[in-house]
C-alpha positions as CSV (number, residue, x, y, z in Angstrom):
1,X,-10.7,-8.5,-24.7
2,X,-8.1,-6.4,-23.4
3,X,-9.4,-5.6,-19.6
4,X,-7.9,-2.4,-17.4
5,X,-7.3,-3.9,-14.2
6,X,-6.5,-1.1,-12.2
7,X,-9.9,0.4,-13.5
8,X,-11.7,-2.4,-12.9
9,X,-10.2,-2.7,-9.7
10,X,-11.4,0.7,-8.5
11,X,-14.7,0.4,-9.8
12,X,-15.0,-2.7,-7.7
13,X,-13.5,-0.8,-4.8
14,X,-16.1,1.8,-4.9
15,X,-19.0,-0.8,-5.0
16,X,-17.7,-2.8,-2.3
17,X,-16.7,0.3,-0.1
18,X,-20.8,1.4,-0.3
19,X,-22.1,-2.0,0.7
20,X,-20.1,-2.0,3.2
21,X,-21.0,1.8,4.4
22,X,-24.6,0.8,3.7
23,X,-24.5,-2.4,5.5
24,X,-22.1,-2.1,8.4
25,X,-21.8,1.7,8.7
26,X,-18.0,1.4,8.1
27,X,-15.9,3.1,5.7
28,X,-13.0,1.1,4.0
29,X,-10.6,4.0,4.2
30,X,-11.8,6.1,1.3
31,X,-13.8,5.1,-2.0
32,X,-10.7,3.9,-4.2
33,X,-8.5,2.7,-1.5
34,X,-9.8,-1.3,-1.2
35,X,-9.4,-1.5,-5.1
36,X,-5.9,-0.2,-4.9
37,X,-5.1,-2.1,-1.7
38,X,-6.7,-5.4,-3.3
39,X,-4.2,-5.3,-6.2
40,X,-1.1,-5.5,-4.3
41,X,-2.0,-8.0,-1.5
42,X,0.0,-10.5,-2.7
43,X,2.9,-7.8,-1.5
44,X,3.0,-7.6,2.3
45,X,6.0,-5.4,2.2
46,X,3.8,-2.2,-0.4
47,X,0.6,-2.8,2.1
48,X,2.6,-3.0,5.3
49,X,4.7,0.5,4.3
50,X,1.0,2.2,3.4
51,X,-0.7,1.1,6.3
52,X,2.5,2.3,8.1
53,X,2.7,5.9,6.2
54,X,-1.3,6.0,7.0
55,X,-0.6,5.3,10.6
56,X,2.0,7.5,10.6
57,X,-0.4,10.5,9.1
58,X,-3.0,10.0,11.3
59,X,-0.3,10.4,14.5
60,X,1.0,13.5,12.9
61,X,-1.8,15.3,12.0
62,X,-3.3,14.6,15.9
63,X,-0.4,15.7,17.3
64,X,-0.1,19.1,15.1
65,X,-4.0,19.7,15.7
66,X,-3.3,20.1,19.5
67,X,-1.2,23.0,19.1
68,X,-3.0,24.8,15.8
69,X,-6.8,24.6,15.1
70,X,-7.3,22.1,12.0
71,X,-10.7,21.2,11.2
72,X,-12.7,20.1,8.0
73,X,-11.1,20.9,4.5
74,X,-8.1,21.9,6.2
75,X,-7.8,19.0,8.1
76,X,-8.6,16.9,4.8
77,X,-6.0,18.4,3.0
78,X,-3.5,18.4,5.4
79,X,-4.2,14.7,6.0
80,X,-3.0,14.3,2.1
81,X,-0.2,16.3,2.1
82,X,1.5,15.0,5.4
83,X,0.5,11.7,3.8
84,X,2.0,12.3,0.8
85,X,5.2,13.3,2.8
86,X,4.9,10.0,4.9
87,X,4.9,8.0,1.6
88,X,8.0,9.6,0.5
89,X,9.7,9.4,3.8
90,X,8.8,5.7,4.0
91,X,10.2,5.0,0.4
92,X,13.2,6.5,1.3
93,X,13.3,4.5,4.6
94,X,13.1,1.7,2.9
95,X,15.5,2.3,0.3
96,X,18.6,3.5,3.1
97,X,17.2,0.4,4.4
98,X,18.3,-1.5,1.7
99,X,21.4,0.4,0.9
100,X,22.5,0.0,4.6
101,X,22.4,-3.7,3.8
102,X,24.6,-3.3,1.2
103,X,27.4,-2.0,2.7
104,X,27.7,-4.5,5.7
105,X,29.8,-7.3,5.6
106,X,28.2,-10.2,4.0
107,X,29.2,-13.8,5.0
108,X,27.4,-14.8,1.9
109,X,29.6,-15.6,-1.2
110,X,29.7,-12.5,-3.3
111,X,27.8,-13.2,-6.4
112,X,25.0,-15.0,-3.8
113,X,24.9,-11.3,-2.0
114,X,24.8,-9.4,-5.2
115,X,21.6,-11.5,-6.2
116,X,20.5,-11.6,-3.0
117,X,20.4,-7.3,-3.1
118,X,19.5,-6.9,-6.5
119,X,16.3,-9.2,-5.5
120,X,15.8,-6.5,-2.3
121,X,16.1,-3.8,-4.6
122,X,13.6,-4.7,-7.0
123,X,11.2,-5.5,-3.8
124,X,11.8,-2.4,-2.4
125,X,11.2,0.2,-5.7
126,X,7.1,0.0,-5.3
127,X,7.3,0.9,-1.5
128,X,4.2,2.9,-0.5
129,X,0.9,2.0,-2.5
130,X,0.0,5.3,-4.8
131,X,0.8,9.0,-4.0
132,X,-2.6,10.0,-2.1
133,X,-3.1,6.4,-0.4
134,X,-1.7,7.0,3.3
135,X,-3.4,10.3,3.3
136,X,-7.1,8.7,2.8
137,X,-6.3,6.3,4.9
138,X,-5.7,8.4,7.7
139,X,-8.3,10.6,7.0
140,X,-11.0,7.6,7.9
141,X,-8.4,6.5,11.4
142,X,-9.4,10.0,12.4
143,X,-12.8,9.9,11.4
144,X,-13.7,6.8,12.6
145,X,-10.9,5.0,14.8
146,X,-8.1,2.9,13.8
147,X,-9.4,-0.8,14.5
148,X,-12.8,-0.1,12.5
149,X,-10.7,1.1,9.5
150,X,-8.2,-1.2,9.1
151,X,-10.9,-4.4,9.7
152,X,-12.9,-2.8,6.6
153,X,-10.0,-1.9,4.7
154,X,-8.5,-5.8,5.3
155,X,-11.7,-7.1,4.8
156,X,-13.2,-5.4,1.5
157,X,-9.7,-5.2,-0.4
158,X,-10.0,-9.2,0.3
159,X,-13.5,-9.1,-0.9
160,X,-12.3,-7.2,-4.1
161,X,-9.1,-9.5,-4.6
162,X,-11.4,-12.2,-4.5
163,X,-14.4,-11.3,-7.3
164,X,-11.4,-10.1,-9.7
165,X,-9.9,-13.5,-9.0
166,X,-13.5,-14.9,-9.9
167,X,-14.1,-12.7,-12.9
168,X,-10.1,-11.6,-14.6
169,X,-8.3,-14.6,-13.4
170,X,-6.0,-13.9,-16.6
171,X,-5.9,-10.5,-16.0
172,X,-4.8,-10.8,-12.6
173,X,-2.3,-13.4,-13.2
174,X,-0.8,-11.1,-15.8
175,X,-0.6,-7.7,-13.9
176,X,1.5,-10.4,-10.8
177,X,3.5,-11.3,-13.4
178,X,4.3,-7.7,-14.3
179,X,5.0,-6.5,-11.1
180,X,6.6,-9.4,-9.5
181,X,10.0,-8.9,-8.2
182,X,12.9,-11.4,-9.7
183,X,13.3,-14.3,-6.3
184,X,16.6,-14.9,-5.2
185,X,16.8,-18.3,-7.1
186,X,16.3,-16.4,-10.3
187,X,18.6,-13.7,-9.7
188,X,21.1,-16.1,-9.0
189,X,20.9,-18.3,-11.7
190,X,21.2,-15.0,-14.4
191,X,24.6,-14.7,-12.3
């Protein structure tokens, strides 16, 4: 049976993220964010960028509200769209980032280098987690503080990792497989 992780990911995202509403009082950062989030902890460098786009959201919109009056839908929407700007700022960070690191000297043998930056590369193309991500995110930091947030959001994108690694271990081995960036060993050895 062919299963549709990312579906099955968000479902288990939205159940999770009630429980834990129902039984804590905390929100996870959104509805669909834990199933999203759950899916790529296994790559620090995707949750640490949306988590720092969120962050970075949140800051933004609080500053901008002290100086023009921003409350309820407006404040909602402009929480996505500066979001959606902080994603694409941080994807591009991290790509300069990268590129920077090309261009300076390298005491590393050349074709070692060329792996080692390909390898980066590759690491580096998924960036931010999803297009609306940092946005929801940083609608719940405003809403409900920035330390409740995150500890729901850690804590029930664990609890979804773990029940799809209970239930789609196959599944869940495959979609790592697919987006797995090449290690250095193995770009090395294609060199």
């Amino acid at each position: 049976m062919d299963v549709n992780l990312l579906a099955l990911s968000i479902g288990l995202g939205l159940v999770v993220s009630l429980l834990f509403s129902e039984i804590f009082g905390l929100a996870a950062g959104g509805l669909v964010v834990p199933g999203y989030m759950a899916l790529y902890l296994t790559h620090p460098l995707d949750v640490a960028a949306t988590l720092a786009a969120a962050l970075l959201t949140f800051f933004l919109v609080r500053i901008a509200s002290t100086f023009v009056i921003v409350y309820g839908r407006r404040r909602t929407a402009l929480m996505i769209l500066v979001g959606y700007a902080a994603g694409a700022l941080m994807n591009m960070a991290l790509v300069a980032a990268i590129e920077a690191f090309e261009g300076a000297p390298s005491a590393i043998p050349s074709t070692d280098a060329a792996a080692l930056i390909a390898a980066s590369r590759q690491t580096v193309e998924a960036g931010v987690i999803g297009y609306i991500i940092p946005g929801l995110i940083a609608i719940w930091l405003d809403r409900q503080g920035v330390v409740p947030t995150l500890a729901a959001l850690i804590t029930s994108a664990v609890v979804v990792r773990l029940i799809l690694i209970l239930a789609v271990p196959e599944s869940l081995q495959w979609f790592e497989a697919a987006h797995e960036p090449a290690t250095f060993q193995e770009e090395a050895s294609e060199g």
